[in-house]
Every structure is written in structure tokens, then in C-alpha cells.
C-alpha positions as CSV (number, residue, x, y, z in Angstrom):
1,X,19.0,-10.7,-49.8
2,X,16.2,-12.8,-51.6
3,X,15.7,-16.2,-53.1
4,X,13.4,-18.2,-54.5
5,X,13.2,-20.4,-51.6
6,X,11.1,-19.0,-48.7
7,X,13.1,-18.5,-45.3
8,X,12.3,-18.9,-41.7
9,X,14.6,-16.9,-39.1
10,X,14.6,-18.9,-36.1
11,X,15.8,-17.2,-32.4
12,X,18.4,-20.3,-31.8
13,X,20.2,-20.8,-28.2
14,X,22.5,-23.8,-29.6
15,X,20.5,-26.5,-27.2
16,X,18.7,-29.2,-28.0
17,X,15.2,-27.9,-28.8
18,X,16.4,-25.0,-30.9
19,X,19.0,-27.5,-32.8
20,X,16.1,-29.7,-33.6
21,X,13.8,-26.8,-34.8
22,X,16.1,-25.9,-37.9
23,X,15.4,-29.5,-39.4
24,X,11.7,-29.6,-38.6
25,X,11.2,-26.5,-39.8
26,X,12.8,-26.8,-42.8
27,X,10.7,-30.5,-43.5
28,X,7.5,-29.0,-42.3
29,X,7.6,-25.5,-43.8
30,X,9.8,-26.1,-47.0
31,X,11.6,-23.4,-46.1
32,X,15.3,-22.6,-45.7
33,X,16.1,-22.2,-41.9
34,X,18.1,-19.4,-40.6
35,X,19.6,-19.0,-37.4
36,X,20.2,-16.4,-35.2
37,X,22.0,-16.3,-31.7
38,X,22.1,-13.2,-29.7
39,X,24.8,-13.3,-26.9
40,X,23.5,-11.5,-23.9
41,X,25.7,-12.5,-21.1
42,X,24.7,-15.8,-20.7
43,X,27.7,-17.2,-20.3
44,X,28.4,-20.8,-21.4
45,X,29.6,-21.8,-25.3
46,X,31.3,-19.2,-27.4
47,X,29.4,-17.5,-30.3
48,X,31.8,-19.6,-33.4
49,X,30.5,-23.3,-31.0
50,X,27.3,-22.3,-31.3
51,X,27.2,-20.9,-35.4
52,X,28.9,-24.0,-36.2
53,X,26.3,-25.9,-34.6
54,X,23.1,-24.1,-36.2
55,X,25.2,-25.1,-39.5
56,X,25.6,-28.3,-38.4
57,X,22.0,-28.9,-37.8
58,X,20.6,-27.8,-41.1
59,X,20.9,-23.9,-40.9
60,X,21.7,-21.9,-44.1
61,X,22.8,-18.9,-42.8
62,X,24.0,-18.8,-39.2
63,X,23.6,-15.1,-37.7
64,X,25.5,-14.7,-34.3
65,X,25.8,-11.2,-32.4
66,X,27.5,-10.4,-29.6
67,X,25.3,-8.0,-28.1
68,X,26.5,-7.5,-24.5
69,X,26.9,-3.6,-24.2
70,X,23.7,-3.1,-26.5
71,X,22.3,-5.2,-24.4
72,X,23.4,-3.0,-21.1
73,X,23.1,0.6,-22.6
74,X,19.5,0.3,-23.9
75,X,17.5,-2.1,-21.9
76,X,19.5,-2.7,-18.3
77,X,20.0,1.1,-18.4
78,X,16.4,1.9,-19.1
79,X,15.1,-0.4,-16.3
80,X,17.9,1.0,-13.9
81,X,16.8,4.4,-14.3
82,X,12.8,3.1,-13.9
83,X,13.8,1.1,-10.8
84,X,12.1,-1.3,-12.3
85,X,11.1,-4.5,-10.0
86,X,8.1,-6.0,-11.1
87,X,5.7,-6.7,-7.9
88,X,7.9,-5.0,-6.5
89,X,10.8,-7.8,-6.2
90,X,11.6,-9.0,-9.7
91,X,14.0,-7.2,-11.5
92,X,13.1,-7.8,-15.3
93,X,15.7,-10.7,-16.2
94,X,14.2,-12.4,-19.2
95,X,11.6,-9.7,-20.0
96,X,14.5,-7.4,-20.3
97,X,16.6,-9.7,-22.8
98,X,13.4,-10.5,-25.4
99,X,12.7,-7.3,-27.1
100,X,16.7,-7.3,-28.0
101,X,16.4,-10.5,-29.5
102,X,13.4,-9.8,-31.4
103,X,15.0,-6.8,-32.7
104,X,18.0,-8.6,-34.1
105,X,15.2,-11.6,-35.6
106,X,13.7,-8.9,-37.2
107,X,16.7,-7.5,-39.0
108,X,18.0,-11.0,-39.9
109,X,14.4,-11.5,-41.4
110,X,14.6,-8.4,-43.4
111,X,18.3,-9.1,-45.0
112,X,17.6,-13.0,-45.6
113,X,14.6,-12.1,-47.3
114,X,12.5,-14.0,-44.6
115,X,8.5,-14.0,-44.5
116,X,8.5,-16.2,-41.0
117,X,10.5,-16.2,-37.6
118,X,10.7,-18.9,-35.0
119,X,11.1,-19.4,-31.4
120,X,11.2,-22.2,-29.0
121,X,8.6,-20.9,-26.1
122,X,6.2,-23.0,-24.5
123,X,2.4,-21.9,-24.3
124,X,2.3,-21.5,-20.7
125,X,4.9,-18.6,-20.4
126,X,5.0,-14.7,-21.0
127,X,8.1,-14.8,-23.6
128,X,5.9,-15.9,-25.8
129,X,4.0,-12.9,-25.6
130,X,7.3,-10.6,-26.1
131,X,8.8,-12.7,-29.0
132,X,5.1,-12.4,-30.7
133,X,3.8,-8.8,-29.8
134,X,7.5,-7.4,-30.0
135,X,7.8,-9.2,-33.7
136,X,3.9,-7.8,-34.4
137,X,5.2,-4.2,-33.4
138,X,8.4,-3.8,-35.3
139,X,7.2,-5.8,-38.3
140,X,4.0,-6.9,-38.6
141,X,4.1,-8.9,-42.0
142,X,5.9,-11.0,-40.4
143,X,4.5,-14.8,-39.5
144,X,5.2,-16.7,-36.4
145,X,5.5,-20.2,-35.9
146,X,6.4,-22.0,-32.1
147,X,6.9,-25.4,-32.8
148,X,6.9,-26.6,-28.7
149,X,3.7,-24.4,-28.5
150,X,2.0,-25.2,-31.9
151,X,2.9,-28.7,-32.3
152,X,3.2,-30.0,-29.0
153,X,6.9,-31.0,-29.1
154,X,8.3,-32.4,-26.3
155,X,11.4,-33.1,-25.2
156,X,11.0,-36.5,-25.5
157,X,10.3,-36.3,-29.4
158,X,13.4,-33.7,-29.9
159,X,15.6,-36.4,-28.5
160,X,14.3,-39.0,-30.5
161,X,14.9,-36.4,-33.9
162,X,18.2,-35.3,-32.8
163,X,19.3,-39.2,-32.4
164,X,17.5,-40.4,-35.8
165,X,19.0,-37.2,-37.8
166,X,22.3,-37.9,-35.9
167,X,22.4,-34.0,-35.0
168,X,25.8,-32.9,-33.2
169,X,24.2,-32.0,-29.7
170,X,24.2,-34.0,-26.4
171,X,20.8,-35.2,-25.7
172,X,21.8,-36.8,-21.8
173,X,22.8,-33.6,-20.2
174,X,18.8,-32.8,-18.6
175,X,18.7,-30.0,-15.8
176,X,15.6,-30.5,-13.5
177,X,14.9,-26.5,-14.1
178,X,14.5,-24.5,-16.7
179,X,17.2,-21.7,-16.6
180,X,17.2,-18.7,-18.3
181,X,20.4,-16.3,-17.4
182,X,22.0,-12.9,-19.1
183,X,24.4,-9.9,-17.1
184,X,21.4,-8.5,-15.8
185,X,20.5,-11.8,-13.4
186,X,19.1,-15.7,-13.5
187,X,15.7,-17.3,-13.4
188,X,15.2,-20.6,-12.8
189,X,12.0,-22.7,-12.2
190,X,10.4,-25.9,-12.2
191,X,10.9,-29.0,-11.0
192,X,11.1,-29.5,-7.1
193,X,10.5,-25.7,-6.9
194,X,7.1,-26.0,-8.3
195,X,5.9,-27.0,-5.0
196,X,5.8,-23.6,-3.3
197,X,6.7,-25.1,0.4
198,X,9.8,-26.9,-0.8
199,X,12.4,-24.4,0.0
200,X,15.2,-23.7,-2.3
201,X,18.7,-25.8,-2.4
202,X,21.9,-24.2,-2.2
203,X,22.4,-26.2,-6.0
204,X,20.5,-24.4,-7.6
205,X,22.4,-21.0,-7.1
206,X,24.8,-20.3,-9.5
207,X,25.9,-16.4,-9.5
208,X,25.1,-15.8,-5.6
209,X,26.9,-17.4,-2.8
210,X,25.4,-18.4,0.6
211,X,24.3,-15.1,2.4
212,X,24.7,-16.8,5.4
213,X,28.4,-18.3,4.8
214,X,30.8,-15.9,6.9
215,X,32.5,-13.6,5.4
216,X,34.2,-9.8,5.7
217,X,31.8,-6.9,4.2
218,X,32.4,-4.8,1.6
219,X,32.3,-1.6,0.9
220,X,31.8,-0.2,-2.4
221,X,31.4,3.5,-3.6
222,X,29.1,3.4,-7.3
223,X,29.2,6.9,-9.4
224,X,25.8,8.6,-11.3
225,X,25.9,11.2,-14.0
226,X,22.6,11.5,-14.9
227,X,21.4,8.2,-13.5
228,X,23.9,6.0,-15.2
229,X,26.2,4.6,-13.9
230,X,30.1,5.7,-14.7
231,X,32.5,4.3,-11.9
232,X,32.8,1.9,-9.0
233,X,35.3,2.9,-6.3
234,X,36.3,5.7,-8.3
235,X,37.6,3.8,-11.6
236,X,35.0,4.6,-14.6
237,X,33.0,1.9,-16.0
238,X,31.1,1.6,-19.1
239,X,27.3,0.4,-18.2
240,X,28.3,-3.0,-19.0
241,X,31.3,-3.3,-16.6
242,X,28.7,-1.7,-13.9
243,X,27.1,-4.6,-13.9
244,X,29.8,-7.4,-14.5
245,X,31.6,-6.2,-11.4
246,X,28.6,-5.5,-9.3
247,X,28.0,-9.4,-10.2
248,X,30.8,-10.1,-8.8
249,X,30.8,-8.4,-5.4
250,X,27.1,-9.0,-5.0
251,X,27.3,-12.3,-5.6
252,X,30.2,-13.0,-3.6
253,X,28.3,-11.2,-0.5
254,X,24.9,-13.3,-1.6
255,X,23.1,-10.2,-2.7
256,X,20.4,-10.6,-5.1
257,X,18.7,-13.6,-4.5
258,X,14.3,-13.7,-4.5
259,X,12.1,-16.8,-4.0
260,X,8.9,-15.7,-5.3
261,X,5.7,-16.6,-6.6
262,X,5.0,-14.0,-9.5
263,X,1.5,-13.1,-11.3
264,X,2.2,-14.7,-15.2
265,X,0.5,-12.5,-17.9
266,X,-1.2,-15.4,-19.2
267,X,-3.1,-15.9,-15.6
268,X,-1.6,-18.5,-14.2
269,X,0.8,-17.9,-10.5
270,X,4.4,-19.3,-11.1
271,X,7.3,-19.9,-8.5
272,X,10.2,-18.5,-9.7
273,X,14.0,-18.2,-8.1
274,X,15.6,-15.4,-9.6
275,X,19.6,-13.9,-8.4
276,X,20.3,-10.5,-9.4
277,X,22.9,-9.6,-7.5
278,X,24.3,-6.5,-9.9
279,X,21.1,-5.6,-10.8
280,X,20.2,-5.3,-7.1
281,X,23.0,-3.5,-6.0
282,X,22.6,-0.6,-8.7
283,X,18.3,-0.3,-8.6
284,X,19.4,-0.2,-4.6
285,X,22.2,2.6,-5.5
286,X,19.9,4.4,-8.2
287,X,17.4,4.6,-5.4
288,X,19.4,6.2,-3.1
289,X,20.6,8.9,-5.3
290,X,17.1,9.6,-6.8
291,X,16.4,10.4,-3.1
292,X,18.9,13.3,-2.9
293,X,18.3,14.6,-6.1
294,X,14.8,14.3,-7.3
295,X,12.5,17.0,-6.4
296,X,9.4,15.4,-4.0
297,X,6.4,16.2,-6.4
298,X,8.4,14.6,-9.2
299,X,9.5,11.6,-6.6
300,X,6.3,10.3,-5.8
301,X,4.6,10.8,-9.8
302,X,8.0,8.7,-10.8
303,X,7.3,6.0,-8.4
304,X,4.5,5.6,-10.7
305,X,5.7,6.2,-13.8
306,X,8.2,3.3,-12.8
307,X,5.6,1.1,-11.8
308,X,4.1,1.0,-14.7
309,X,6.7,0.8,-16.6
310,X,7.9,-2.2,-15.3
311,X,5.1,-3.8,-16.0
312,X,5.2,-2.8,-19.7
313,X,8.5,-4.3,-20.1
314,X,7.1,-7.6,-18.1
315,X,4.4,-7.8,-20.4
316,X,5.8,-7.9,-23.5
317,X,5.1,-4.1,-24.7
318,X,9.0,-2.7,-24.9
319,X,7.8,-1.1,-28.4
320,X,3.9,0.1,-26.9
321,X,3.5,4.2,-27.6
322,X,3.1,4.1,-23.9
323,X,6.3,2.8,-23.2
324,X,7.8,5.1,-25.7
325,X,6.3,7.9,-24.0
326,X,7.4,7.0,-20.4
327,X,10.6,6.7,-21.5
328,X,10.6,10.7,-22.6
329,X,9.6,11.1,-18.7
330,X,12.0,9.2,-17.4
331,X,15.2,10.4,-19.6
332,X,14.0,13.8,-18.4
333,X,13.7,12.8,-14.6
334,X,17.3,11.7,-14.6
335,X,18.7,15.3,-15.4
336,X,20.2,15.9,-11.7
337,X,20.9,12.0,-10.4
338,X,24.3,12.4,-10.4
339,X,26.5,11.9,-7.2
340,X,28.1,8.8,-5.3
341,X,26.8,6.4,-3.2
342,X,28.8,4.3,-0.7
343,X,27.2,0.6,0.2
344,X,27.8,-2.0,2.4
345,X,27.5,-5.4,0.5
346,X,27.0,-8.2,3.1
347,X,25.0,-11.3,4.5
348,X,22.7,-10.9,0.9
349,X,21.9,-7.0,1.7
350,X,23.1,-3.8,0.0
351,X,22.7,-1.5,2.3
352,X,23.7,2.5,1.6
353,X,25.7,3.9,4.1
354,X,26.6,7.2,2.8
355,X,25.3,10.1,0.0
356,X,26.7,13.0,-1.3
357,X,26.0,15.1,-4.9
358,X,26.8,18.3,-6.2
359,X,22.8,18.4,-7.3
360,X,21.4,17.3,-3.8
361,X,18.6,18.8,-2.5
362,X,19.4,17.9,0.8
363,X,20.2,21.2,2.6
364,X,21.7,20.5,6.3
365,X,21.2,23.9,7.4
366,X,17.3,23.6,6.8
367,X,17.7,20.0,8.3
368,X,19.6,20.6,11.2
369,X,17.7,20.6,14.6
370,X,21.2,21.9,16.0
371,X,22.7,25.2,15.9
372,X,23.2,26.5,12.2
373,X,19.4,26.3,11.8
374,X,17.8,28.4,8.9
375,X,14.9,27.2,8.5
376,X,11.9,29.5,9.8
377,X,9.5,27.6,12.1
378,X,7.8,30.9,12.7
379,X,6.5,30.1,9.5
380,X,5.0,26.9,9.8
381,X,1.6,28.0,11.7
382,X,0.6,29.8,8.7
383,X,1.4,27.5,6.0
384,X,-0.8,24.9,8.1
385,X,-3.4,26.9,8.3
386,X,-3.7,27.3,4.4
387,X,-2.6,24.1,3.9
388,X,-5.5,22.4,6.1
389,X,-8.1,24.8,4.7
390,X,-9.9,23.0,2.3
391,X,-10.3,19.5,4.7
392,X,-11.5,22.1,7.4
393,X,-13.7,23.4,5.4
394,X,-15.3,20.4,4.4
395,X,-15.4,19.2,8.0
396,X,-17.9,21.8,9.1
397,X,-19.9,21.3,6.0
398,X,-20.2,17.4,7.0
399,X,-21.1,18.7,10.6
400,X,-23.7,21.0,9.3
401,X,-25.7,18.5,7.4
402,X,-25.2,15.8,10.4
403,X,-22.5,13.7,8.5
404,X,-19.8,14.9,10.7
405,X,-16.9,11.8,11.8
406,X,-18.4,10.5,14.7
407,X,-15.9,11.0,17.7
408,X,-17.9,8.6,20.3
409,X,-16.1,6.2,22.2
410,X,-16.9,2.3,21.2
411,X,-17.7,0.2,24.3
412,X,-14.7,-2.0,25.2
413,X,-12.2,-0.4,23.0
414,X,-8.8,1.0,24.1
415,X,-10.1,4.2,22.5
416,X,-12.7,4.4,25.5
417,X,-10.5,4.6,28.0
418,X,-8.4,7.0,26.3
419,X,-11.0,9.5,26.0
420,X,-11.9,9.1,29.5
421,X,-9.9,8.3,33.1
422,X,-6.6,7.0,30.4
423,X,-6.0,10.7,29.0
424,X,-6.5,12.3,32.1
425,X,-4.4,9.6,34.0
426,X,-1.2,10.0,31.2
427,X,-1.5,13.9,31.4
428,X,-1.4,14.2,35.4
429,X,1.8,11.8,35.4
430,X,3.4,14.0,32.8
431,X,3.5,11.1,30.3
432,X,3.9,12.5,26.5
433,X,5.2,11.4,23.4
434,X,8.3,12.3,21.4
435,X,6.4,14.5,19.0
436,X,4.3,16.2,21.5
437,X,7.1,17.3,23.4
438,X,9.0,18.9,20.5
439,X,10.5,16.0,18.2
440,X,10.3,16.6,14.6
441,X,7.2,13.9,13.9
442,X,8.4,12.0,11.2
């Protein structure tokens, strides 16, 4: 659809910033303001409140989209099956939800006949970097305009507009954080938090109960084909349910929650309080199956791959040809995780208690050290002799040109009495270590 009027497609929550945009925009830009609302599983006002509102406010078209299982199926999903915690901890909450969003900004630019989108980000954070780069990659005619960012809007001067155009949104309700939520988990910062020795309230938690709070455990058996997700206790589940029910049971056992202070990609170090407890429960599960079923040469490059892909997402390059192309690798790695693992959810820890797949691995007569055993140590001497070849080898080289590792004993260290009266000493009592007298040396 086109017009003669120009059109900006704005990303619109239904809050107070967002509501105040469509009018600016439209005075400051001339153009006709369309808004678009993407539900995620954020919970709160139903899609119809929130398109009456962006009507309300000034909005020409309102576009809203109930994008829950999309949502699920081709982000969460992705990020399952890369493990994906960013530093290690974070599990991708907002990153996750931004390239979706973009994508439907994009199309609602394309039907409405738009030449501009809009979003509401600050300059200090990384979504504007995912709205922007994301918007750049699947469209790149396409111009950008962040009033907060570009014009320095405050909140203080969005109340003041909403009040003088008399817009239908409350302008008293004021958190003292800035939340950001969907199925896959919560963020919240600022305020108090943004001192990194004040320790997080019990108020501020919203999907998570206290960890410490007694409680019975439970026990919970989660299904792979393929490293998705299909049931929970035996009952399938679409990807989506997965993660609404894991929600559920996490949260009631506290599982999930991380205090951290995370590396922003615009430089700067921000303390962030994130709960996750579905998303925690699963990467845990995924894990555990990935052990049984991945072959070790392909485990340890995958650790990688998942690394880095994690920090794709993070940064805003969902649509990068590197992305793309880890994604190939990682479909691919999934083609034997499939099996069940049983958890224990309690006191804030998922904890795998069981493991069992038609493609594991895992064979217990090669593991066993009992009787049953088929694996050949005879064979072991040999392999290490090949195996240690090359770094014996180079040893005598270093020795023969006087770079050899120098074995003597530092004054005062532990080492020095270990190479002298302290070896001799432990060997007359008979004293010897697990591994030394036959354990497996793990």
C-alpha cells in the first residue's frame, strides 16, 4: 500500500514513551505514524488494549501480531540448541526478542508504503544496535529515527506531551527499573541496582520465587528429538509450551535467577538482574543430552561455535552471513540429540539426575570398571606411545639445543622437598595416590 503522505512505522509497546512518539513524529516528520506491536510473551495488556491505544494516540494504521510460537520456534529454539549464555551466564532475553521485531517493522514498512521506522531506545544500550543493524540488514533503504536517542526526550517531557495532547495513557504509574520481559526470561536494571554492592530485593523478582523459601523438589523428565524439545513428563509439547511450563516449575523452585555485571557492546559495564527460569532449565537439559550424544571432536568445536554465536545474537548480528553460516553447523550438530533427561528442580538449581537415548554414545560395557568390561587396556600402551610422539620428540630436540624444561628444584618451594627426603619419605611409608594405584585418572 502507498500514499502520498510519507509514513513512519514505529516499534510501539503501548507505554508512555512509545504513545507519545506517534504524535511527535507525526508533527516533526510530517509523516503518517504507523504502529506496530509484536507480542512476545510479555505478558501484561491484551493485543486489541494496546491497538486501540496506538489509534488513540495519533496512529493511522495499528499493526499488532501475536508472535508467541514464531517467537519460540525460530529464535528461543536456535539459542537452545547454541546453548547460548552470553559470558557465560546471560541467556539472550532481549537480544533474542529484537531481530523478531525488526522483522515484523520491516514488513509493516514495506505494505504501508513506509520510507522510515522508529524505536524508542536510549543511546546508551545495545538494542539500539539490533533495531538499527537488524533494519540495515533486511532493508537497507530504510531510515531510522530514535526520538529518546536523537532528540534527547525524557521522560519528564513525554509526560508533559501526553498531559498537553490529553493522550489516553497513565503518566503516574513510574517503576524504579527498566524492565524488559518475553517467554524466554526478564531483565531488569537501574535504579538502586545500579550500585553494584546493593544486593537485589526480593521486589524486584517477578517470574522466580525465593530459592531459599522451603519447599518440596521436583522432578521433571524433558524429551529431545533432534535437540528440540517435544515433551515434559511424557506429554508432547510444542516449543512454546516447553518453555511456558518450564516457567512455571522453574520459577516456582527459584531457578533462573543471575545478578551480573555484563560487558555492553557500546563499551560501557552494566548491572543487570535477569530470571530465566525456563530458559535455564532447557540450555541445562540441552546440555546434558548434547553430552550423551555428540561425538567429542564435534563437542569441544561446538562449544565454540556456541560461543560465538551467542555473542552474534548479543550484538545485534541475527542476519550477519556468519550467523547464517553457524546456524548450518549447528542444525547439523543436532542430528542425534535426542533422548530424555530427568532433573531435579529445587532451592534455584536444575540439576540432572538421570540420561538415557537411543543415539548415546555412552557404552557401559567400555565404561564399566566391573565385570562385563570390553574395553581393551592391553591396548592403551601403544596408542600412548603414538599419541605422545610428536611432544617427545620435540622434547629431545629442546634438550639437544640446551632449551630443555628445566627440572631443578627452586629453593624454599614444596617442589624441593618433593624431589628430595619428601618422595623418598611418601614411597617408604607406601603412601600413593588414587591414580597411581590403579584408579581411572579422571
Amino acid at each position: 500500500m502507498t500514499g502520498s503522505t510519507d509514513r513512519v512505522v514505529l516499534a510501539y509497546s503501548g507505554g508512555l514513551d512509545t504513545s507519545v512518539a506517534i504524535g511527535w513524529l507525526s508533527e516533526q516528520t510530517g509523516a503518517e505514524v504507523v504502529a506496530v506491536a509484536v507480542d512476545v510473551g510479555q505478558g501484561g495488556e491484551d493485543l486489541e488494549t494496546i491497538r486501540k491505544r496506538a489509534l488513540a494516540c495519533g496512529a493511522v494504521e495499528a499493526v499488532v501480531v501475536d508472535a508467541k510460537d514464531q517467537f519460540a520456534e525460530d529464535f528461543c529454539l536456535p539459542a537452545l540448541q547454541a546453548n547460548a549464555l552470553y559470558m557465560d551466564r546471560y541467556p539472550l532475553v532481549s537480544a533474542l526478542s529484537r531481530p523478531l521485531i525488526v522483522q515484523h517493522l520491516v514488513e509493516a514498512a514495506r505494505y504501508h508504503g513506509a520510507t522510515t521506522v522508529s524505536h524508542g531506545c536510549t543511546g546508551k544500550g545495545n538494542d539500539q544496535v539490533r533495531f538499527e543493524v537488524g533494519v540495515g540488514a533486511l532493508a537497507p533503504d530504510l531510515k531510522v529515527i530514535a526520538p529518546v536517542r536523537d532528540y534527547a526526550w525524557t521522560r519528564e517531557k513525554a509526560i508533559a506531551y501526553a498531559e498537553e495532547h490529553q493522550l489516553p495513557i497513565d503518566v503516574t504509574k513510574k517503576s524504579p527499573y527498566s524492565i524488559d520481559q518475553n517467554v524466554w526470561g526478564r531483565a531488569v536494571e537501574t535504579g538502586f541496582l545500579e550500585d553494584i554492592w546493593n544486593a537485589p530485593i526480593e521486589d524486584l523478582y517477578d517470574y522466580t520465587a525465593d530459592p531459599a523459601a522451603p519447599r518440596d523438589p521436583d522432578e521433571v523428565v524433558i524429551s529431545f528429538e533432534r535437540g528440540v524439545p517435544v515433551a515434559i513428563d511424557g506429554h508432547p509439547v510444542t516449543v512454546l509450551q516447553a518453555i511456558q511450563q518450564l516457567n512455571q516449575r522453574g520459577g516456582a523452585q527459584g531457578v533462573g535467577r543471575l545478578d551480573m555485571v555484563e560487558d555492553r557492546l557500546v563499551g560501557i559495564k552494566s548491572r543487570e538482574v535477569y530470571e530465566a527460569p525456563g530458559a535455564m532449565v532447557l540450555i541445562a537439559a540441552h546440555q546434558e543430552i548434547e553430552s550423551v550424544t555428540v561425538e567429542r571432536d564435534l563437542a569441544r568445536f561446538k562449544r565454540t561455535v556456541d560461543q560465538r554465536w551467542g555473542e552474534l545474537a548479543y550484538d545485534g548480528l541475527w542476519f550477519s552471513p556468519l550467523k547464517r553460516s553457524l546456524d548450518a553447523f549447528l542444525h547439523s550438530s543436532q542430528e542425534h540429540v535426542t533422548g530424555d533427561i530427568r532433573m531435579t528442580l529445587h532451592a534455584g538449581k536444575a540439576v540432572a539426575t538421570g540420561r538415557r537415548s537411543t543415539a548415546s554414545l555412552y557404552d557401559f560395557n567400555l565404561a564399566t570398571y566391573d565385570t562385563g568390561d570390553t574395553f581393551d587396556q592391553s591396548q592403551a600402551k601403544g596408542f600412548i606411545e603414538i599419541y605422545g610422539l610428536t611432544s617427545k620428540l620435540s622434547a629431545a630436540r629442546d634438550v639437544k639445543f640446551g632449551n630443555g624444561v628445566d627440572l631443578s628444584p627452586v629453593a624454599g618451594s614444596s617442589t624441593a622437598g618433593a624431589l628430595t627426603g619428601g618422595a623418598a619419605d611418601a614411597s617408604s611409608t607406601g603412601a600413593s595416590s588414587s591414580t597411581a594405584d590403579g584408579g581411572a585418572g579422571a
